[in-house]
N, C-alpha and C positions, 0 to 999 in steps of 0.2 A: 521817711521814705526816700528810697533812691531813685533818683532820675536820670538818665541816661541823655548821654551825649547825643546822642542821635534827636533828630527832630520828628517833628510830626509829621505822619503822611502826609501829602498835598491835598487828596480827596480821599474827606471821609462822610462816608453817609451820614445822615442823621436821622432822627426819628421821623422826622415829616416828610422826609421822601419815599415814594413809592420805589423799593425794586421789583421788576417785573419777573413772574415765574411763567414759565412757561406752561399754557394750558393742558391736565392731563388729558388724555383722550376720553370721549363720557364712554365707557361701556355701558351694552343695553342691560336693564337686571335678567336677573338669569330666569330662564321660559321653565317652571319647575314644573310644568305639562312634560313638556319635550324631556326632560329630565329624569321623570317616574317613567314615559314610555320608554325609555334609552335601557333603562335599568329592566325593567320589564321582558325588551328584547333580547338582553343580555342571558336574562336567569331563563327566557324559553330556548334559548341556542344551547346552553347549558344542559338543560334537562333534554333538548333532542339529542343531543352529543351519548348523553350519559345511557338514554333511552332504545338510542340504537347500539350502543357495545354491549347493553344487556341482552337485546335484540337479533345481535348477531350471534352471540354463544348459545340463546335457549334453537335461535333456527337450526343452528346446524345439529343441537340436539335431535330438534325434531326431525330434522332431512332423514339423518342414521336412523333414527326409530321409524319412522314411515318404512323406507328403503328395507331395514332390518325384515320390517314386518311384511314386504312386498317378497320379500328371498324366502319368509317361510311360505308364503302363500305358493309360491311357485314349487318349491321343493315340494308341498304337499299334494296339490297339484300333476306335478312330474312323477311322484312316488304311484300315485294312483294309474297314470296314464302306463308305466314301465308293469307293473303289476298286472293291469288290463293284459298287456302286451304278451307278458311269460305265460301266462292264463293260457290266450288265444294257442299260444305258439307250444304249450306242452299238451293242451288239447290234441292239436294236429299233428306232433308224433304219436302221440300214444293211440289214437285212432291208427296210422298207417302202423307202427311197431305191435298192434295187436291184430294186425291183418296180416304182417309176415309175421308172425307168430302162429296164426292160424294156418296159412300155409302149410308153415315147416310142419308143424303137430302133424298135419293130416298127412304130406307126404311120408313122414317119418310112421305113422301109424299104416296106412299103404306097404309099405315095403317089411316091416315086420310082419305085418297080416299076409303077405303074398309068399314071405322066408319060410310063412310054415312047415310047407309039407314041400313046398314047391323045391327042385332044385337051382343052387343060383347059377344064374346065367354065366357062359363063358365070358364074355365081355369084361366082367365085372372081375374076374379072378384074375384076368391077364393072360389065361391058358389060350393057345391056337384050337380050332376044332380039329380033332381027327380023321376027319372024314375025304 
């Protein structure tokens, strides 16, 4: 074996002496209660997350299909009320346009009945009297 020139350290440990380590810190063991809740909390924020983006897209289905169904309702509604309306409002021409209609008739029948035999008036021709 080779030995080298160099000497021995000055201090070296030996087996019977203590070197001191330094104490680890004790951690507490782990609370596997508070552990399953932790994890528990976890997967219910998870499933609300997930619960309301499903949430959000059937609502606003629903919002359009309510709303949808609220526009027929009213259009039917309105369809009815406008109907009523032209009803009322052709009633009450045709009631007064069958009353000037009977006018004209009668006058019109008047004045052919009186053309018979009668002569027509100067007024009516445009002519001056004679007289």
């Amino acid at each position: 074996m080779v030995t080298s020139t160099r000497g021995f350290p000055r201090f070296l440990p030996t087996l019977t002496e203590v070197v001191p380590v330094p104490p680890k810190p004790v951690e507490p063991p782990v609370d596997l209660v508070a552990l399953a809740a932790e994890r528990r909390a976890e997967l219910a924020q998870r499933m609300r997350l997930q619960l309301h983006q499903a949430l959000d897209g059937r609502m606003q289905d629903m919002v359009a299909a309510a709303m949808l169904e609220q526009v027929d309702v009213i259009g039917d509604r309105l369809r009815v009320q406008m109907e009523d309306m032209v009803r009322d409002s052709l009633d009450a021409i045709t009631l007064r346009m069958q009353t000037d209609l009977e006018i004209l008739v009668r006058e019109a029948v008047d004045v052919v009945v009186a053309d018979d035999g009668a002569p027509v008036p100067k007024e009516e021709t445009g002519e001056t009297p004679a007289s």
